[in-house]
C-alpha positions in Angstrom: 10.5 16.6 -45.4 7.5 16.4 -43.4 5.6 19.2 -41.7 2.8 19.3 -39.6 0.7 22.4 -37.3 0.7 21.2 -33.7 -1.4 23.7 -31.5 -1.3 26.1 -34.1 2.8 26.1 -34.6 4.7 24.7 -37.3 6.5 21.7 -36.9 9.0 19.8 -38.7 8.9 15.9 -37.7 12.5 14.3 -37.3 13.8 10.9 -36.1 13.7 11.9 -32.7 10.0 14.0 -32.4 8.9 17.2 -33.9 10.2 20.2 -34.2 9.3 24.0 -33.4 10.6 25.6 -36.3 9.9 29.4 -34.8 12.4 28.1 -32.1 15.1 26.1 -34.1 15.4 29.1 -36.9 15.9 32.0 -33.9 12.8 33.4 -35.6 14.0 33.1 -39.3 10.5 31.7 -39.8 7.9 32.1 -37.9 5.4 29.7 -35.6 2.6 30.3 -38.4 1.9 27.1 -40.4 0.2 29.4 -43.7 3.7 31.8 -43.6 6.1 28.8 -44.4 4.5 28.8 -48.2 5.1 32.7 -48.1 8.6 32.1 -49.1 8.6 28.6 -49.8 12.4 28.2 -51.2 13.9 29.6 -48.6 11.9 27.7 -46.0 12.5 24.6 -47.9 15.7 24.9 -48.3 16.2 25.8 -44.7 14.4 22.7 -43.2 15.7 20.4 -45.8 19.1 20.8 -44.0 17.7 20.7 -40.8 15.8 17.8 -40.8 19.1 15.8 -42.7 20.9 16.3 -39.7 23.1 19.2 -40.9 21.4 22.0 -38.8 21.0 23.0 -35.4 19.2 25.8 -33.1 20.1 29.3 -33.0 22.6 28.9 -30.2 24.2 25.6 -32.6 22.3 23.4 -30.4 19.1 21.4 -31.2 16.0 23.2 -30.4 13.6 21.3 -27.7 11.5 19.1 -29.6 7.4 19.3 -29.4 6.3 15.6 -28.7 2.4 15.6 -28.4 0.8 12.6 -26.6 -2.3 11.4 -28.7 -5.5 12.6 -26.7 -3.5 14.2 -24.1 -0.8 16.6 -26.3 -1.8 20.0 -28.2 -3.9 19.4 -31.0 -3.5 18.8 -34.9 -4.4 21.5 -37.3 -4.6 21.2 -40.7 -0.9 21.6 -42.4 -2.5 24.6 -44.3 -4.8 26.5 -42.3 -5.5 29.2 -44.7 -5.4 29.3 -48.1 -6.8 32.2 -50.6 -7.8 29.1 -52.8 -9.0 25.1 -52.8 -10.0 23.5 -55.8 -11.7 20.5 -56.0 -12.1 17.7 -58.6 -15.3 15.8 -59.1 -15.5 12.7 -60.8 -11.6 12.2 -61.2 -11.0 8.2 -61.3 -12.2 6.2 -63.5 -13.7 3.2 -60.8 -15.6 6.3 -59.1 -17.2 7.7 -62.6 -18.6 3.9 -63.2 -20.3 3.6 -60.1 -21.4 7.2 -60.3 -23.2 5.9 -63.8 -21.6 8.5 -65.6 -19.2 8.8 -68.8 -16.0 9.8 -68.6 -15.3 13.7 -68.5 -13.4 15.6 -71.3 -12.5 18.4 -68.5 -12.3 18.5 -64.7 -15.4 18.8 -62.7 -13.8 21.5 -60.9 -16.1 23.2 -57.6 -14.5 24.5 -54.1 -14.5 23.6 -50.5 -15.0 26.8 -48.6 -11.6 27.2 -45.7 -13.6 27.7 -42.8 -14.2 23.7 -43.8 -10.6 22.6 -42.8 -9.8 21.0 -40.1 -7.3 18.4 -39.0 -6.3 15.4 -37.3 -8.0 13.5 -34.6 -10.3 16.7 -35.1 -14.2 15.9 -34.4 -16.4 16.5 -36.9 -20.1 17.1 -36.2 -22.5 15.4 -38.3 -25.2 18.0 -39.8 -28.7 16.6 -40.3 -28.8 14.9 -43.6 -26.5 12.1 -45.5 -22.8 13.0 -44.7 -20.7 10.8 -47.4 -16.7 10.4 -47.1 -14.5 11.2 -50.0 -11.0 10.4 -49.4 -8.3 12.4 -51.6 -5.0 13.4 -52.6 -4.1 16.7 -51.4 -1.7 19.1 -53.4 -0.5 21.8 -51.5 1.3 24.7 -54.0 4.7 25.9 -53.0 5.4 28.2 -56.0 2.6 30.9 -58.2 2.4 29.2 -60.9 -0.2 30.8 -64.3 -0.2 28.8 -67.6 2.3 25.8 -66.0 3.1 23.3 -68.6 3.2 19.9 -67.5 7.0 19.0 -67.7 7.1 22.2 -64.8 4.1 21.0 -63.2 5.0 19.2 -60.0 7.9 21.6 -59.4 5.2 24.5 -58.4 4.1 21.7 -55.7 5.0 22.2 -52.2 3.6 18.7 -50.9 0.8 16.4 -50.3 -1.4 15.5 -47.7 -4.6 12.9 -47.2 -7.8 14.5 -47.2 -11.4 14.1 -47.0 -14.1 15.7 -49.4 -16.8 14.8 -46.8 -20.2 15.8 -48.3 -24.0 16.3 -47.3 -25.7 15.1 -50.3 -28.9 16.3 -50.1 -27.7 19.8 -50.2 -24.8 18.8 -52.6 -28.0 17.8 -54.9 -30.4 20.2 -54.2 -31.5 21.5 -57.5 -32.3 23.0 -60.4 -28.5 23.6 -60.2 -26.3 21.0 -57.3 -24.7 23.3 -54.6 -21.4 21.0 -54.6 -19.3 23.5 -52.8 -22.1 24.2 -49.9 -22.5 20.9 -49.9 -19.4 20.3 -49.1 -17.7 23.0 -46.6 -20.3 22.6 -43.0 -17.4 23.1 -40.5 -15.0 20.2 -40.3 -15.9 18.6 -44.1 -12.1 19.7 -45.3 -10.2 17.1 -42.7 -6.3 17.2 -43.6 -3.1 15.8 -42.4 -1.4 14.8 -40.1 1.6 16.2 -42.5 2.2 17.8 -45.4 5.1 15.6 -47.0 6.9 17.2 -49.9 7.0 15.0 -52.8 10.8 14.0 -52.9 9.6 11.6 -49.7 7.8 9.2 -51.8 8.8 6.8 -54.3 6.3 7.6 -57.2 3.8 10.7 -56.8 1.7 9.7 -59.2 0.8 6.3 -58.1 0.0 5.6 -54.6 -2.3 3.3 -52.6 -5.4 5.3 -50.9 -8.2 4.4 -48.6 -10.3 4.9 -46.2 -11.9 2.7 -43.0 -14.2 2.7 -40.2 -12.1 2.0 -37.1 -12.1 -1.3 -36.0 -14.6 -2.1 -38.9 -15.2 -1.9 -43.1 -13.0 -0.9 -45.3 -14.6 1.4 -47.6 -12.5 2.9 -50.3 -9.1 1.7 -51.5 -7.6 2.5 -54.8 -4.7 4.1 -56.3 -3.7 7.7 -57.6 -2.9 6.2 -60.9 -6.4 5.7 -61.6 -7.3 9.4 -62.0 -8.6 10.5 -65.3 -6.3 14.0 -64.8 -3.3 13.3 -63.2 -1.9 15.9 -60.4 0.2 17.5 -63.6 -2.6 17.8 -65.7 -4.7 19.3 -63.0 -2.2 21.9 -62.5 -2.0 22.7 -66.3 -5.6 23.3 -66.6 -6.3 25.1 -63.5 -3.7 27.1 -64.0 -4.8 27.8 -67.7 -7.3 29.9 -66.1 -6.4 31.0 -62.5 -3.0 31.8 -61.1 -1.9 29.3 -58.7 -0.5 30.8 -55.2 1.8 29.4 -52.6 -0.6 27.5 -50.4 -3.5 26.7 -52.4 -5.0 23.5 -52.1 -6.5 21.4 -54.6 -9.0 18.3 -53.7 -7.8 15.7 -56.2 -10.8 13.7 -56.5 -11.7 10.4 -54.8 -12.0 6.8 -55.7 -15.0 4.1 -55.8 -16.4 3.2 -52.7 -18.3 6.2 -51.7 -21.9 5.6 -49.6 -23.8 7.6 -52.1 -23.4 5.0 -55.0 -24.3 1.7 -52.8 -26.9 -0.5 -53.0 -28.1 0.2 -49.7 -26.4 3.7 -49.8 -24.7 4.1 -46.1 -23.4 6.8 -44.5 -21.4 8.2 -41.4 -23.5 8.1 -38.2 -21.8 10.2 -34.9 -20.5 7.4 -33.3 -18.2 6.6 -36.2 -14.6 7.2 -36.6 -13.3 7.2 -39.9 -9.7 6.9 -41.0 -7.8 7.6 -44.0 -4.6 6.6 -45.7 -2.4 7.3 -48.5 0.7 5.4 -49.0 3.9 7.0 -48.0 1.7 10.2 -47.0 0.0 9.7 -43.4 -2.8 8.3 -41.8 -5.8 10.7 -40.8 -8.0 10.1 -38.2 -11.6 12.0 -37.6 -14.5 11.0 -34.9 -17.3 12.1 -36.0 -20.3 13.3 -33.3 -23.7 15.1 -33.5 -24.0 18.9 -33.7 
């Protein structure tokens, strides 16, 4: 199942377009993207049968589907538009800790994006002054509370994934005597996430999946896979969840792999005329242009 907020209404995407799911459950469930993890079952369950074909409008007749036209159509929003909690994971795969210089961590580097940083797809993001660095990450989006999970239960509290970016100002994100990682990270626009949320049954193995990240029409600058973490998605649930309770719709930031601007020899980073895409397999492309504030 994939799901996506298109002009701030949840859609569900099926062979033939996507789907208004306020319409096509006669107002079961409503148009707001955050409520579906409210009562996740029951949604699930619902557009499960829906999108296999088995379901039809409130009248028994498919419900007019929402086709946006790229540039043109209603805008992406960010799959979850507000949750009570993201996490984030520093230094989670092991390519990234070498070229950060660093050893390997015995526990997650754990900090937060603030929500007002979300945004989604094809969304602009305005450059603050400084050195704005791309992260590209794993997204796991929780369908179910879960406090004290165990691992063999973990990635049944998930409702889905999405790609993200962690993109960060780094000298902020550095500025001492303690580093303000979450400030750092959360100037509006530095949580880009989409263009779905895909629950996990859709892809072939969750825990191992190609990800990257581009400059349109130019380098490639990240590309890994998930099974390099050091904590895997079910560990990071265990020990987040060890101390905070896990609601439906929290986010957590998985980490991100080599290739970030910070750790090259010249260090680069994103300039407003560049658009930078990213891509985990089986997941979703994400597109952001980024501008000038």
């Amino acid at each position: 199942m994939r799901m996506a907020n298109i002009g701030g209404r949840l859609v569900l995407r099926r062979p033939d377009g996507f789907l208004d799911v306020a319409e096509a459950s006669g107002g079961r469930f409503g148009p707001d993207p955050q409520q579906a993890f409210d009562g996740w079952d029951a949604f699930a369950r619902w557009a499960r049968g829906y999108v296999d074909g088995g379901g039809g409008g409130a009248d028994g007749r498919p419900a007019p589907a929402l086709r946006p036209a790229p540039g043109t159509g209603a805008p992406w929003g960010p799959p979850v538009p507000r949750p009570a909690q993201v996490f984030a994971v520093g230094l989670n795969y092991r390519d990234h800790v070498a070229e950060s210089g660093l050893t390997v961590p015995d526990e997650p580097a754990v900090f937060t994006k603030f929500p007002t940083s979300l945004t989604g797809h094809e969304h602009r993001v305005a450059l603050p002054e400084g050195l704005v660095d791309w992260e590209v990450e794993l997204v796991v989006v929780i369908g179910r509370h879960c406090h004290r999970a165990t691992r063999a239960e973990a990635w049944s509290r998930v409702a889905g994934v999405t790609v993200g970016q962690d993109l960060s100002e780094r000298r902020l994100q550095l500025t001492g005597p303690a580093p303000q990682f979450s400030l750092g990270k959360s100037y509006p626009g530095f949580g880009p996430t989409g263009p779905e949320l895909v629950t996990v049954d859709e892809l072939p193995d969750p825990d191992d999946l190609e990800i990257g990240c581009a400059l349109e029409g130019g380098e490639v600058l990240q590309k890994s896979r998930t099974s390099g973490m050091v904590f895997d998605v079910p560990e990071l649930i265990v020990r987040l969840s060890a101390v905070c309770p896990l609601l439906p719709g929290d986010m957590i930031f998985t980490g991100t792999p080599a290739g970030v601007g910070g750790a090259r020899t010249p260090q680069k980073f994103l300039a407003p005329d560049d658009v930078l895409v990213s891509w985990i397999e089986g997941v979703g492309r994400l597109r952001n242009p980024m501008g000038s504030v």
